[in-house]
Backbone as CSV, one residue per row, in Angstrom:
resi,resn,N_x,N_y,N_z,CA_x,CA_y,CA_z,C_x,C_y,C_z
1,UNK,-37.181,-32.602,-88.898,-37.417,-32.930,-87.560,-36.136,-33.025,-86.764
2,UNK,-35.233,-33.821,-87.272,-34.357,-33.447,-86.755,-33.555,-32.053,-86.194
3,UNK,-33.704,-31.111,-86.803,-33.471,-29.943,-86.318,-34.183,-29.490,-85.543
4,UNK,-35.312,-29.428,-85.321,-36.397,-29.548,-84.175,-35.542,-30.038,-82.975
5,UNK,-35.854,-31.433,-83.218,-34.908,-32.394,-81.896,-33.302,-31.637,-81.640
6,UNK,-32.953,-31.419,-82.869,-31.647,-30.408,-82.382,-31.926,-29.080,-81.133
7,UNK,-33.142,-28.305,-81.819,-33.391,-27.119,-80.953,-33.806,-27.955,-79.739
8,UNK,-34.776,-28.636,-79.360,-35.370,-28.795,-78.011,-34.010,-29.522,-77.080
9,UNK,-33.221,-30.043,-78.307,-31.930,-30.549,-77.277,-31.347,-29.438,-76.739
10,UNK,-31.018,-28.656,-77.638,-30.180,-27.824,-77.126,-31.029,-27.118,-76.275
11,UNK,-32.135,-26.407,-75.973,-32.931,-26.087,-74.976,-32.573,-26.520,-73.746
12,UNK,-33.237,-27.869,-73.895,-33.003,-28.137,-72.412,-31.768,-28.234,-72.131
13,UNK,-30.787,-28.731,-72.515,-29.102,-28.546,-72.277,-28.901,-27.040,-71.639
14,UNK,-29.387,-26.265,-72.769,-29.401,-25.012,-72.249,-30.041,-24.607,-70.448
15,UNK,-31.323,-25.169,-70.415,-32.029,-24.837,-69.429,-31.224,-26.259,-68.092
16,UNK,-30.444,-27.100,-68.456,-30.197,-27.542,-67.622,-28.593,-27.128,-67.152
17,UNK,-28.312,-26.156,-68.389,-26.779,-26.136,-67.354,-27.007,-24.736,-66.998
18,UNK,-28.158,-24.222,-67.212,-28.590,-23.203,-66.417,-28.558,-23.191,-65.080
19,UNK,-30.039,-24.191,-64.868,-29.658,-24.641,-63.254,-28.627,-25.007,-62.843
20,UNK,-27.854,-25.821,-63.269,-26.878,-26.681,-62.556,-25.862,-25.535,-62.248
21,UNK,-25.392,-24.379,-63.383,-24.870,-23.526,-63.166,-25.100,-22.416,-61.903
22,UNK,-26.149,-22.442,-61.654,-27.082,-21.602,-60.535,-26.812,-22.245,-59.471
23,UNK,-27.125,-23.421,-59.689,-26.711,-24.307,-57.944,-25.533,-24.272,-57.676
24,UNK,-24.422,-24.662,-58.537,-23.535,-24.548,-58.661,-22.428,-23.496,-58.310
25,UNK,-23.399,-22.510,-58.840,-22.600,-20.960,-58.312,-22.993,-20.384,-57.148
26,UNK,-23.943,-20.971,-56.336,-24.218,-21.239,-55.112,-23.506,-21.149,-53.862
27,UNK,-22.682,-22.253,-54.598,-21.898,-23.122,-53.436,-21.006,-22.128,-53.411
28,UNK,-20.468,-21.992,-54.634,-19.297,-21.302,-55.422,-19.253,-19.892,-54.151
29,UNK,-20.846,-19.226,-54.422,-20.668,-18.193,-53.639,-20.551,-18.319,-52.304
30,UNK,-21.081,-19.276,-51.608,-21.284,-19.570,-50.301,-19.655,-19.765,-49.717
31,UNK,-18.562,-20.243,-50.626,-17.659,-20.587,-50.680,-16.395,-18.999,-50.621
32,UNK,-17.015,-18.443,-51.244,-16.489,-16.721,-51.574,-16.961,-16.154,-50.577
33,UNK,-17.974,-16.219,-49.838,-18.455,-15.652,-48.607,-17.407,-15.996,-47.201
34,UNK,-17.380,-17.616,-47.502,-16.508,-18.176,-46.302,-14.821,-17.480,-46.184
35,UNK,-14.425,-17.798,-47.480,-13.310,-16.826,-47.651,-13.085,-15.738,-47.317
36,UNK,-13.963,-14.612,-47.910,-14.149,-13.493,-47.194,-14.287,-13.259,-45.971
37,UNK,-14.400,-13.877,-45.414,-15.158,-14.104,-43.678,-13.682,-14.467,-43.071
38,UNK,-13.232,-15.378,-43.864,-11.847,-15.817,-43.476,-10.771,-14.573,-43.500
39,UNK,-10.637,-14.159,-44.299,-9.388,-13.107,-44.863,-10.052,-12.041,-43.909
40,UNK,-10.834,-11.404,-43.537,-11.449,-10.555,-42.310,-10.901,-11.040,-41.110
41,UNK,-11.445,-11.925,-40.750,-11.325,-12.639,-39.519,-9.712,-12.573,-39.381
42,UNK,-8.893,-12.902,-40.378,-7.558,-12.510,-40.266,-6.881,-11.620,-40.171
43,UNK,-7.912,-10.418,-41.178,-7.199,-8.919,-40.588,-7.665,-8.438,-39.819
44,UNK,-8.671,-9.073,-38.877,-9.253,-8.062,-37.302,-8.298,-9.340,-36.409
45,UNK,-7.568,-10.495,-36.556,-6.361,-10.764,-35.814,-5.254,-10.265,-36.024
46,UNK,-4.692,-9.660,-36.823,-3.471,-9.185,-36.918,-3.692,-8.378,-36.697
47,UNK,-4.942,-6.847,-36.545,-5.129,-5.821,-36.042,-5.048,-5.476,-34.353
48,UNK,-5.713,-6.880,-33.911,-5.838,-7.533,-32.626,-4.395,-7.165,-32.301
49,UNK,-3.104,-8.063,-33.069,-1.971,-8.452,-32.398,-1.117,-7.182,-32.579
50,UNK,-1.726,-6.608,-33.048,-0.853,-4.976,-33.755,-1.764,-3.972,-32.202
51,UNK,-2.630,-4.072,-32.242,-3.318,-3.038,-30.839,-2.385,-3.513,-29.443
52,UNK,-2.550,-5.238,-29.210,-1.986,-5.435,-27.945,-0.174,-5.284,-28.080
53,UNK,0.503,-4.995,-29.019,1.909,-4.726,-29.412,1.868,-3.039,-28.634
54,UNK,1.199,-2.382,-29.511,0.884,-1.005,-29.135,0.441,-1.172,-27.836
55,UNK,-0.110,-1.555,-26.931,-0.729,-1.369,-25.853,0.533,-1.496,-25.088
56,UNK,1.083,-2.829,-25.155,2.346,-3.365,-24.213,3.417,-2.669,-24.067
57,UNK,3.729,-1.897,-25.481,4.579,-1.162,-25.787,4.633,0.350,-25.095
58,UNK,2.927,0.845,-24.911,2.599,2.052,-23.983,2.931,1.778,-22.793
59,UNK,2.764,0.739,-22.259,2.862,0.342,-21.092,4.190,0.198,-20.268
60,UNK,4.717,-0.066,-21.217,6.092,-0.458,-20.591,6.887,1.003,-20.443
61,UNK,6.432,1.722,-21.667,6.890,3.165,-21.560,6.451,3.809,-20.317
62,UNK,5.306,3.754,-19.896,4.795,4.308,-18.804,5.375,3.677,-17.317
63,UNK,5.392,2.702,-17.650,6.246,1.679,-16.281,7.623,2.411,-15.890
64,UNK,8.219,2.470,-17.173,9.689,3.396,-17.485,9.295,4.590,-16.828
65,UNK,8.665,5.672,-17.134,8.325,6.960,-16.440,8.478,6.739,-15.110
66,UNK,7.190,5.674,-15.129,7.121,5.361,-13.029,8.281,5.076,-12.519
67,UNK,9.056,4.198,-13.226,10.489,4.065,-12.297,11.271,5.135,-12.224
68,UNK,11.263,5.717,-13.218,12.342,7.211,-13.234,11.482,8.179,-11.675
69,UNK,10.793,8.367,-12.159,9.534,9.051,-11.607,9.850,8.891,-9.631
70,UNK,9.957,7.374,-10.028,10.232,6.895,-8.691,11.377,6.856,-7.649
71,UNK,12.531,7.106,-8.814,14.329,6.821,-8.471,13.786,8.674,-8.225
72,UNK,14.067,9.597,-9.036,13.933,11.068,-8.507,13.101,10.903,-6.947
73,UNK,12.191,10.972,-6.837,11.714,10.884,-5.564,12.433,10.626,-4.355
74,UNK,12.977,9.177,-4.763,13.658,8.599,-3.109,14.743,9.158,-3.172
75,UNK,15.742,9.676,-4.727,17.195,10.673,-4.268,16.295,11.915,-3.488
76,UNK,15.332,12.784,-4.294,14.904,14.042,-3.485,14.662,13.571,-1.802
77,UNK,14.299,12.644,-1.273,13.884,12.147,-0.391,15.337,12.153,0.687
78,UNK,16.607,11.601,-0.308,17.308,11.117,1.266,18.296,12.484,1.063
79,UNK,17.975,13.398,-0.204,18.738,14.482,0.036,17.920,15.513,1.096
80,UNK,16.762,15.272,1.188,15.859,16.445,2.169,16.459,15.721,3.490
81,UNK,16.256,14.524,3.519,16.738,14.036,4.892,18.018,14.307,5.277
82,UNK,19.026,14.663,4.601,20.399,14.659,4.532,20.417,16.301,5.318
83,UNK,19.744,17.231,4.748,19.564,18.272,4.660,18.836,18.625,5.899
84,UNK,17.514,18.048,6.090,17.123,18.007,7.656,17.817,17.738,8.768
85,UNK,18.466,16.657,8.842,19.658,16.076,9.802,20.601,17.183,10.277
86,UNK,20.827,17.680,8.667,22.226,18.477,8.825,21.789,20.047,9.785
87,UNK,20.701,20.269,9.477,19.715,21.770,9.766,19.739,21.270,11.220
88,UNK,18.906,20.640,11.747,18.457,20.285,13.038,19.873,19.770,14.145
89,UNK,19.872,20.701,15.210,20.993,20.939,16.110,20.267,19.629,16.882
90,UNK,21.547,19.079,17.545,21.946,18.225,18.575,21.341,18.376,19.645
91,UNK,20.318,17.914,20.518,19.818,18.006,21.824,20.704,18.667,22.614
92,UNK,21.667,18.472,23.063,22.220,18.706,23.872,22.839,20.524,23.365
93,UNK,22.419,20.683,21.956,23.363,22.416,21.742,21.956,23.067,22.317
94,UNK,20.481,22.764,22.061,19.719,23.598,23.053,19.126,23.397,23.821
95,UNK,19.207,24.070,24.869,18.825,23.825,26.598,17.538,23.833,27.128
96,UNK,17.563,22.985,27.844,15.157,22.631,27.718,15.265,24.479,29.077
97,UNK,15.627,24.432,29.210,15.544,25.453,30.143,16.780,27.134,29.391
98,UNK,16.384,28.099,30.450,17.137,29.190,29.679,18.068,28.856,30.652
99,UNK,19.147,30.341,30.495,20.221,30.187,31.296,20.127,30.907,32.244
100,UNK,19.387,31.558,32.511,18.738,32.199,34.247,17.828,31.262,34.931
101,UNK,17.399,30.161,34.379,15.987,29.117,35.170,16.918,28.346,35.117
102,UNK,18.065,27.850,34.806,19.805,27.017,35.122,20.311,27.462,36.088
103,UNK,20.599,28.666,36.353,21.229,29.166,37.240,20.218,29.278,38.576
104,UNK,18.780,29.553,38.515,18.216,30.043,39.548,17.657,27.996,39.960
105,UNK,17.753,26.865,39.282,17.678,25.618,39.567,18.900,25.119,40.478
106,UNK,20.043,25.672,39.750,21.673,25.258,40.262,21.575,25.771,41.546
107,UNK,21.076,27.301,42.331,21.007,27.723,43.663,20.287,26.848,44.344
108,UNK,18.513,26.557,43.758,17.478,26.108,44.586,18.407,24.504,44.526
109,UNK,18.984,23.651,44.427,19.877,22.280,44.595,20.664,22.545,45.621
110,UNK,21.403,23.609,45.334,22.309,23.605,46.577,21.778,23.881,47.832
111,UNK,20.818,24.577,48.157,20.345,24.876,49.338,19.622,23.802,49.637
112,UNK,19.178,22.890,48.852,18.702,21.768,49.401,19.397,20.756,49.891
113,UNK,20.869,20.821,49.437,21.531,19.820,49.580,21.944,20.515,51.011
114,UNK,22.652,21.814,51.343,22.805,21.962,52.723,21.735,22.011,53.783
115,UNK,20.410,22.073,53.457,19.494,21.224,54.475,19.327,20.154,54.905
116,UNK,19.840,19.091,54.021,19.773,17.497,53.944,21.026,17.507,54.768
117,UNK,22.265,18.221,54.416,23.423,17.826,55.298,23.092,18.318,56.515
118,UNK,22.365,19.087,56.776,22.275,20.154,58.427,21.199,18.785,59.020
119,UNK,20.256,18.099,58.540,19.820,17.124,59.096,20.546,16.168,59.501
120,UNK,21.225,15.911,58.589,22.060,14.797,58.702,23.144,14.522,59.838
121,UNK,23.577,16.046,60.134,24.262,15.938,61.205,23.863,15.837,62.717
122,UNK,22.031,16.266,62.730,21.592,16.574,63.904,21.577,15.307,64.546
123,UNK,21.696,15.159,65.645,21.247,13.819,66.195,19.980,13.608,66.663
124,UNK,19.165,11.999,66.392,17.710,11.958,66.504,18.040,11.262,67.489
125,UNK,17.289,11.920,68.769,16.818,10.960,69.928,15.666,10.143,70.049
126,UNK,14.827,10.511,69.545,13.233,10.333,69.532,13.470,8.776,68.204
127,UNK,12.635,7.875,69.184,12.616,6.767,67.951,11.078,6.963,67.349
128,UNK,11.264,6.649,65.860,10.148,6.842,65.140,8.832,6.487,65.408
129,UNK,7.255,7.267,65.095,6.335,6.833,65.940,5.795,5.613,65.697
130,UNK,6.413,4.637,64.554,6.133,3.255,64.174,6.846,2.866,65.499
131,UNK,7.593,3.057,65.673,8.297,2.232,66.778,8.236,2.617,68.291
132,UNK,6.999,3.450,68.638,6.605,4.156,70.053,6.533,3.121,71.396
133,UNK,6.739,3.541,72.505,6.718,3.064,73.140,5.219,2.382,73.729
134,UNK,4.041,2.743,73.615,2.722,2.684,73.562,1.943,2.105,72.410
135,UNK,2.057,1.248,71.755,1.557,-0.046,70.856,-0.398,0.714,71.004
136,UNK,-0.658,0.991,70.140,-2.480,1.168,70.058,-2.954,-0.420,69.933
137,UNK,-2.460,-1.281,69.183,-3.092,-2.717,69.703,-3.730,-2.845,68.573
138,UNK,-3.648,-1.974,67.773,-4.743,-1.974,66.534,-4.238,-3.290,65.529
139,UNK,-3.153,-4.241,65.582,-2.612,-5.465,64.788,-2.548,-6.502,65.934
140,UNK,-2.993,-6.128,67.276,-2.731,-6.826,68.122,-4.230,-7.623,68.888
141,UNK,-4.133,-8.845,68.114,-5.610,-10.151,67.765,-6.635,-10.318,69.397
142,UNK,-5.252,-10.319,70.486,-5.609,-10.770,71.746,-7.011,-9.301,72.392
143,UNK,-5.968,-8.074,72.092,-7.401,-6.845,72.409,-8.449,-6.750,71.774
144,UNK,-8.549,-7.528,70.711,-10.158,-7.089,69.500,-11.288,-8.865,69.751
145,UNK,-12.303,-8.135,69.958,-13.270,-8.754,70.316,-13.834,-8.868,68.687
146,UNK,-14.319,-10.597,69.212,-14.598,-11.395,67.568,-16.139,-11.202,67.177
147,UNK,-16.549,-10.367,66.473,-17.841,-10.337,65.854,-18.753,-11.505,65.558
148,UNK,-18.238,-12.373,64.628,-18.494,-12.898,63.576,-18.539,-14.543,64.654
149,UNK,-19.443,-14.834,65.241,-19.071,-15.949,65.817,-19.949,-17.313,64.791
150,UNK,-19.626,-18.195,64.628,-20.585,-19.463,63.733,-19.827,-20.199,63.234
């Protein structure tokens, strides 16, 4: 009997570190899961910090372009202007008029100016008709009859 009681001991021993082993390895796994989850979670952050490295790093390269990009421009810019300035004549080298509508302006001046002097010399007897001897009365209150009486 005793060996009996030996087997059913060992049975259930058996059948109990079965379970306990089962529950046990449970956790165990639940525990290997978390880990895993962990060590992921860590390499999609360092993948994270490795993309925005790369990103910043494009970026700044491209920023670099734009400034170059940008310095060429404003030299092309004040050399066209340099170049325009230099191309484009002085107001005064061309004449809004030709040199026959100069010359035929320079005559029509002078003949005006010796009409103005030929007036100038004539003598005016006649005083101006603002200043006539015969007043029409038309500012003058005493000849105009008052409409508006009330």
């Amino acid at each position: 009997m005793s060996v009996i009681i030996g087997i059913i001991v060992f049975i259930v021993g058996g059948l109990t570190g079965f379970l306990a082993n089962r529950y046990l390895s449970s956790s165990n796994q639940e525990q290997q899961k978390l880990a895993e989850q962990a060590t992921q979670s860590e390499s999609a952050l360092v993948q994270y910090k490795l993309d925005v490295a790369q990103h910043l790093d494009s970026s700044t390269k491209l920023l670099e372009q734009m400034n170059t990009t940008c310095k060429s421009a404003m030299q092309q810019m004040e050399h066209s202007t340099k170049l325009l300035q230099q191309a484009t004549p002085a107001p005064d080298s061309i004449p809004f008029f030709s040199r026959e509508t100069q010359e035929q302006l320079a005559e029509t001046v002078n003949l005006r100016h010796d009409k103005r002097n030929k007036k100038s010399k004539e003598v005016i007897t006649e005083a101006p008709l603002d200043y006539s001897g015969n007043p029409s009365g038309l500012f003058d209150d005493s000849k105009q009859s008052v409409t508006n009486t009330g």
